[in-house]
Backbone as JSON, one array per atom type, in Angstrom:
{
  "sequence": "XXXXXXXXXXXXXXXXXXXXXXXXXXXXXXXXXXXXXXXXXXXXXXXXXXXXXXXXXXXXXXXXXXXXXXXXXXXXXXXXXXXXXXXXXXXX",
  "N": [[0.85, -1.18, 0.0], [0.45, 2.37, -0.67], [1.2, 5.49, 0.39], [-1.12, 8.36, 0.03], [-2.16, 11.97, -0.94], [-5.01, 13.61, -1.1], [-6.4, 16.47, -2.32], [-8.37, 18.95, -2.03], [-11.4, 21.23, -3.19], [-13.94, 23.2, -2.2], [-16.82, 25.23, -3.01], [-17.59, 28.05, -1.16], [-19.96, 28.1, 0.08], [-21.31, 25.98, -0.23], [-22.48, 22.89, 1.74], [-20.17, 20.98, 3.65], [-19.92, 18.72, 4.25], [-21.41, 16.01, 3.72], [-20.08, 15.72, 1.48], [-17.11, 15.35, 1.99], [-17.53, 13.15, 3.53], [-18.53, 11.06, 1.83], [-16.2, 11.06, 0.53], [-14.43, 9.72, 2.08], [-15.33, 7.7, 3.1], [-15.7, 6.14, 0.6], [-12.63, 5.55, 0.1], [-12.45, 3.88, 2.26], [-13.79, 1.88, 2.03], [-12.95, 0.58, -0.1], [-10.42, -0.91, 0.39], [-8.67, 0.97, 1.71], [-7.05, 3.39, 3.98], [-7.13, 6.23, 6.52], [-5.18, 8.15, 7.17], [-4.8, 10.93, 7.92], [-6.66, 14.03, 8.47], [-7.0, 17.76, 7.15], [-8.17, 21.07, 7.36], [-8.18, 23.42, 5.64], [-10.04, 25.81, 5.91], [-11.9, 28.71, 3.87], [-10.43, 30.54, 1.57], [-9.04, 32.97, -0.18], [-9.27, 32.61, -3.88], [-6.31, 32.04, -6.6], [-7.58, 32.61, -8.89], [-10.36, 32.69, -10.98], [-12.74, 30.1, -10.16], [-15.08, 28.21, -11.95], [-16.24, 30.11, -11.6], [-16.59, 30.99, -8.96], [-14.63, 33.33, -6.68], [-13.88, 32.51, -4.16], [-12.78, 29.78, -1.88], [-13.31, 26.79, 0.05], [-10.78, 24.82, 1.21], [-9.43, 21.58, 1.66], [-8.11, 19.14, 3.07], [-7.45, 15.28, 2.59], [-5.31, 12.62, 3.65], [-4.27, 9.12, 2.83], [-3.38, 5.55, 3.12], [-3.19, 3.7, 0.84], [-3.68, 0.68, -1.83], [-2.97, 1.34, -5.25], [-4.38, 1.36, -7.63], [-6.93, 1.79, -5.94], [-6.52, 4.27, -5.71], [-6.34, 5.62, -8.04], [-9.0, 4.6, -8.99], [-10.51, 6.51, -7.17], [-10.04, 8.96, -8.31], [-11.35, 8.51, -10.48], [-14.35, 8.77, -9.52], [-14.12, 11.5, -8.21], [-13.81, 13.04, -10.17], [-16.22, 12.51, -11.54], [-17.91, 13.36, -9.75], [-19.78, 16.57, -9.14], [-19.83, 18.36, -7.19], [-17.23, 19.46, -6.71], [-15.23, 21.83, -7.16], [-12.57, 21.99, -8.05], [-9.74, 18.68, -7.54], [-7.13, 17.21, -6.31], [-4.74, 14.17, -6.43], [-2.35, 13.4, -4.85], [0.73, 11.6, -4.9], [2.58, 10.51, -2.18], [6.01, 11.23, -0.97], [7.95, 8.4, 0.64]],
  "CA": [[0.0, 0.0, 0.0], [0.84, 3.2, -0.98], [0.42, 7.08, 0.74], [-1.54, 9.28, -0.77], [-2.85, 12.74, -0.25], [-6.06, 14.39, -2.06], [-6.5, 17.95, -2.16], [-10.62, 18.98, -2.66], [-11.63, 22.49, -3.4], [-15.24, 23.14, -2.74], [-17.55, 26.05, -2.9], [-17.62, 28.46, -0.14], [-21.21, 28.05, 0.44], [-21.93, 24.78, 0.02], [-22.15, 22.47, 3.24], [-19.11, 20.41, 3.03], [-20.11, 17.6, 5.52], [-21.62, 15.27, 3.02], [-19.04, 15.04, 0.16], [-16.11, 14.81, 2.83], [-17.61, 11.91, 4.07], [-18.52, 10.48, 0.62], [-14.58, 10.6, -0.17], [-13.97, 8.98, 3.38], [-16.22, 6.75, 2.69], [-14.94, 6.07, -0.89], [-11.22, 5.11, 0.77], [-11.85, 2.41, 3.55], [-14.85, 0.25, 1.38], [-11.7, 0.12, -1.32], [-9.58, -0.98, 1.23], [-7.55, 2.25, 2.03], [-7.18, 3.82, 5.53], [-7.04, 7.52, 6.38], [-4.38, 8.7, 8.26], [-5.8, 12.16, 8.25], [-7.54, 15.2, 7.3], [-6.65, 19.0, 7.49], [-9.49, 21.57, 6.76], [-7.72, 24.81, 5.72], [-10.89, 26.73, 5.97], [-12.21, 29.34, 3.02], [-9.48, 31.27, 1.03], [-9.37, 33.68, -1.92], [-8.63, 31.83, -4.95], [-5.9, 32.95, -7.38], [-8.02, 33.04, -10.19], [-11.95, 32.74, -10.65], [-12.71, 28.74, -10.76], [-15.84, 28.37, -11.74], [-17.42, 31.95, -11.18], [-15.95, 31.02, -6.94], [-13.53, 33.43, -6.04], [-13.42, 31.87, -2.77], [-13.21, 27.77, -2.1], [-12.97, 25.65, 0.87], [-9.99, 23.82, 1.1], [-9.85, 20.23, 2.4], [-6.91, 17.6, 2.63], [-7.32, 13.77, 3.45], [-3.78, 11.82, 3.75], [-4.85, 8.43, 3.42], [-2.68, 4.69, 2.11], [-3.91, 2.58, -0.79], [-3.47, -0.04, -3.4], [-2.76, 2.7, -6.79], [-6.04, 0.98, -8.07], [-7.77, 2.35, -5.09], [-6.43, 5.83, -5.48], [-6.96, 5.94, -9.34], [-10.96, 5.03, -9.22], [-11.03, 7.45, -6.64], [-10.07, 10.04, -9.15], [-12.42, 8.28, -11.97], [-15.25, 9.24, -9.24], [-14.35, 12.43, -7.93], [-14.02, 13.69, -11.78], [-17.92, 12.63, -12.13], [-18.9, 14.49, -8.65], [-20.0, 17.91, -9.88], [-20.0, 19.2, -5.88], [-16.2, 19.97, -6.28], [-14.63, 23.18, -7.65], [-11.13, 20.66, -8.27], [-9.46, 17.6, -6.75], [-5.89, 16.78, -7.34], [-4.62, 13.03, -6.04], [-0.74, 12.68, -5.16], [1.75, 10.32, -4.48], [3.48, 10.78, -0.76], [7.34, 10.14, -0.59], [7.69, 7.9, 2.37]],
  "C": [[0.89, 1.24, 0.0], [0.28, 4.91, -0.3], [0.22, 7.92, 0.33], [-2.23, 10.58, -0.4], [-3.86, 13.29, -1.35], [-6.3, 15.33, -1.42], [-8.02, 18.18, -2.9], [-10.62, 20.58, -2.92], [-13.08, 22.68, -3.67], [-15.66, 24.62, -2.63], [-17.59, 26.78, -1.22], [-18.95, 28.24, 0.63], [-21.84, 26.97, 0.54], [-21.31, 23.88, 1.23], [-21.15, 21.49, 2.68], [-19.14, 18.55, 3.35], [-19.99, 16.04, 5.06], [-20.84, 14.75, 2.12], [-18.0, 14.9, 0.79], [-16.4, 13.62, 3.15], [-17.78, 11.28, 2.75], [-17.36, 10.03, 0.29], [-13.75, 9.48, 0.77], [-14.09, 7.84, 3.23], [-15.59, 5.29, 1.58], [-13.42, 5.16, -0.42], [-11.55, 4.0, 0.98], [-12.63, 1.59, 3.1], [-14.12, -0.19, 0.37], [-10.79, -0.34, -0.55], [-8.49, -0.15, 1.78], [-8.21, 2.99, 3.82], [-6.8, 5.39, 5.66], [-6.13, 7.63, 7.35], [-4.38, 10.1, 8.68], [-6.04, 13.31, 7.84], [-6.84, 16.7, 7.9], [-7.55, 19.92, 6.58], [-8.7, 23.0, 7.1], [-8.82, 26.03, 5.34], [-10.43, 27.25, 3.95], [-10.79, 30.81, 2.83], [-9.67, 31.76, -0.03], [-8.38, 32.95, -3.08], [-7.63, 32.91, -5.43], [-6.43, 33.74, -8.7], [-9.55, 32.54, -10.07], [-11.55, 31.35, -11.29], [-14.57, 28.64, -10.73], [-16.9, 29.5, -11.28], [-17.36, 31.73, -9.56], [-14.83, 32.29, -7.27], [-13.04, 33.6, -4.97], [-13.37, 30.55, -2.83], [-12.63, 27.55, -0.87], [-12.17, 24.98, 0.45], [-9.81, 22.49, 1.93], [-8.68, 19.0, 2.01], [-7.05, 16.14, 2.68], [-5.97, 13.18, 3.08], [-4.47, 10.37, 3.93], [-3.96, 6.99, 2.59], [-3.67, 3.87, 1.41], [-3.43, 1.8, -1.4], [-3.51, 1.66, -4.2], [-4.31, 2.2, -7.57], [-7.01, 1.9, -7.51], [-7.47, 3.89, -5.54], [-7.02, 6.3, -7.51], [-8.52, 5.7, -9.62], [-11.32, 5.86, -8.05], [-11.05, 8.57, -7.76], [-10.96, 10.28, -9.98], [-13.79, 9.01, -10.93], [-15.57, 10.78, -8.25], [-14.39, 13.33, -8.85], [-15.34, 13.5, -12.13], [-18.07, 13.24, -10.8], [-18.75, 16.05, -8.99], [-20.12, 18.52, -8.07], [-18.03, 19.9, -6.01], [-15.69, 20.6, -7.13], [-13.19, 22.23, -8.64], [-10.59, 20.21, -7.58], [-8.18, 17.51, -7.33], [-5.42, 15.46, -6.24], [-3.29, 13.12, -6.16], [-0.09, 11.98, -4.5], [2.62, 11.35, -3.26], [4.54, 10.26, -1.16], [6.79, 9.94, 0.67], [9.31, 8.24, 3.35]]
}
């Protein structure tokens, strides 16, 4: 297994509660484990994403099979709740 961190970027306004847990979720029924989250609150974007120029930022740190972390990506690219997601590889 492999450590991975995903970076979320949602809407300032929308509740966040639900699609955090969705991604949580998403992890540990693929067999991946979270080692943990960091919620850098609402910040001014650099550039307008989506007509936001604010976004909730949101980390999870969590290890995987590379399977696991790549159909995470395939299904956070179809969830239309997130501004953008980026998935990377931890050195260890």
């Amino acid at each position: 297994m492999r450590e991975y961190e995903v970076a979320l970027l949602l809407s300032p306004q929308q509740e966040d509660a639900g699609s955090i847990e969705e991604v949580r979720e998403f992890i540990t029924k693929n067999g991946g484990e979270i080692l943990g989250e960091e919620d850098w609150g609402v910040r001014k974007l650099a550039y307008p994403v989506k007509k936001h120029e604010f976004g909730r930022y949101y980390f999870i740190r969590f290890k995987a099979n590379p399977s696991t972390a790549y159909e995470l990506n395939n299904h956070l690219r179809l969830m239309r709740r997130f501004l953008r997601h980026m998935i990377v590889r931890r050195d260890e």
